[in-house]
C-alpha positions in Angstrom: -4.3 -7.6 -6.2 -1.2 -7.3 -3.6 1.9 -7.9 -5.2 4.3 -6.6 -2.5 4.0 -4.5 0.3 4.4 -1.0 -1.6 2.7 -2.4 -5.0 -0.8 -3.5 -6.0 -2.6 -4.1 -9.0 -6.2 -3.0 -9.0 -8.8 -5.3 -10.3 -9.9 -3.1 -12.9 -6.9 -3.7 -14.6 -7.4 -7.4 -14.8 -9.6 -9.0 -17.6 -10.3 -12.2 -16.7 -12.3 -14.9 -19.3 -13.4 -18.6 -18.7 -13.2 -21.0 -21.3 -13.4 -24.8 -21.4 -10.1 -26.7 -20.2 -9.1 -29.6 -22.7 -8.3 -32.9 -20.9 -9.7 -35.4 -18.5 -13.0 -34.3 -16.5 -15.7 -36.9 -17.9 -18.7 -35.4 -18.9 -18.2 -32.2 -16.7 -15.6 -31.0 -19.5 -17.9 -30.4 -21.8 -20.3 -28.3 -19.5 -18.3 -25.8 -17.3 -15.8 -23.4 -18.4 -12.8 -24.1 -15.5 -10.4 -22.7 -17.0 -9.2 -19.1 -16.6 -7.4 -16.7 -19.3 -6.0 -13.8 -17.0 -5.0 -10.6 -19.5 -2.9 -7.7 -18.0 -2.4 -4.8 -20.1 1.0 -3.5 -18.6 1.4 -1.3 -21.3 -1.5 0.9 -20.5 -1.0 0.1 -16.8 -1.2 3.4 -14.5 -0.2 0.9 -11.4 3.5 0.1 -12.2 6.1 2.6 -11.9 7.4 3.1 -15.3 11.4 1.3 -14.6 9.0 -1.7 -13.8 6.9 -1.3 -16.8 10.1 -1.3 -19.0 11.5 -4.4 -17.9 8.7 -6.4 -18.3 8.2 -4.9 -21.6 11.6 -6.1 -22.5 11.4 -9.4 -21.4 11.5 -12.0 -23.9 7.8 -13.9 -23.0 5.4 -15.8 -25.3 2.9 -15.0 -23.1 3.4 -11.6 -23.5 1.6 -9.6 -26.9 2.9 -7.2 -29.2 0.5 -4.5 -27.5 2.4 -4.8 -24.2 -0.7 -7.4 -23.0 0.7 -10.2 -20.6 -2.0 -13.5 -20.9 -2.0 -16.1 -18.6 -3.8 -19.3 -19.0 -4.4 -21.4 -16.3 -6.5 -24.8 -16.8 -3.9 -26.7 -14.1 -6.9 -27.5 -11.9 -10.8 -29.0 -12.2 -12.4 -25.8 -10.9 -12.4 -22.8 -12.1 -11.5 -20.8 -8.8 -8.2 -22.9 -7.9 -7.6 -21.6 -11.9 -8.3 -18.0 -11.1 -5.9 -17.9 -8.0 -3.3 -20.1 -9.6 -3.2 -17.2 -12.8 -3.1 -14.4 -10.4 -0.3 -15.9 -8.4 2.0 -16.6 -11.6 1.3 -12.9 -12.7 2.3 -12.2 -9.4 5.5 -13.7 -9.8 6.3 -12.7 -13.2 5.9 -8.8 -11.5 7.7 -9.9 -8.5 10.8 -11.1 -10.8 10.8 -7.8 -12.6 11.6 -5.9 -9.3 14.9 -7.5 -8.8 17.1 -4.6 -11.1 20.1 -6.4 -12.7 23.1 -5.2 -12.1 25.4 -2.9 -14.7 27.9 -5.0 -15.9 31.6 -3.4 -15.5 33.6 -3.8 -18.4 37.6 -5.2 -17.3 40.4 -5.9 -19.5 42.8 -8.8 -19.1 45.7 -8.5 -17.0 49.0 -8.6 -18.9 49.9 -11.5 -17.3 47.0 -13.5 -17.8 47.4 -12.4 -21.8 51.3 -13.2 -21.8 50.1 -16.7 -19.9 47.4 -17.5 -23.3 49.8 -16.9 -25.9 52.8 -18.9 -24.0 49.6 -21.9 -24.0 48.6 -21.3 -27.3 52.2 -21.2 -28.8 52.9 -24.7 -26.8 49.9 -26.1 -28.9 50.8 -24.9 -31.9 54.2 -26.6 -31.5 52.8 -29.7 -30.2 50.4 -29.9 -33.3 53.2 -28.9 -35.6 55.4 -32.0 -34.4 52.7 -34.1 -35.5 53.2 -35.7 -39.2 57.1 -34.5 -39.7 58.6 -37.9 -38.8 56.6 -39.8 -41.2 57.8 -39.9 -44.5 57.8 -42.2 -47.6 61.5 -42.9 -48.3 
């Protein structure tokens, strides 16, 4: 399975099931299993280069399991092989976003100006608040 021009996924990687889909199909639900449940193992994966690997690992997915095994369903369509390519094309794309590397955050500190500027506000507040209530009193 292509994924970009440099990175493929082999089929023998892939674990694909069919099951029944839940929902409307008239008596044809019931009979034929149309919908897909793709498994990738990218744990054990020898395909993806290992930064790759890590990222995915660390993303926070439902889909993915606690043995590093990424399941998609797919039961979007009636027949099961507009399923199988629809499951293949959002694992696709959940490999695809794990390419992008996020940048390393740079760590700045406030100017002293813009500090000096925050207090002066905050002070002014405080002030404002702290005129409230004086002039009433019960004389």
């Amino acid at each position: 399975m292509q994924i970009t021009a440099t990175l493929q996924i082999p089929e023998s990687e892939l674990v694909e099931s069919f099951v029944r889909a839940s929902g409307p199909g008239g008596q044809n639900v019931n009979k034929v299993a149309s919908a897909v449940e793709l498994r990738f193992d990218i744990a054990q994966s020898g395909a993806l280069p290992e930064p790759l690997r890590a990222r995915l690992l660390a993303r926070r997915d439902r889909r993915l399991t606690a043995d590093g095994v990424l399941v998609i369903q797919a039961s979007r369509f009636r027949d099961q092989a507009r399923n199988r390519e629809d499951a293949r094309e959002r694992l696709a794309d959940i490999v695809r976003a794990a390419l992008h590397v996020p940048k390393k955050r740079v760590a700045t500190k406030p100017t002293r100006g813009s500090q000096e500027r925050r207090i002066a506000s905050k002070k002014k507040r405080s002030e404002h608040k702290q005129g409230r209530g004086k002039s009433w009193s019960l004389e």
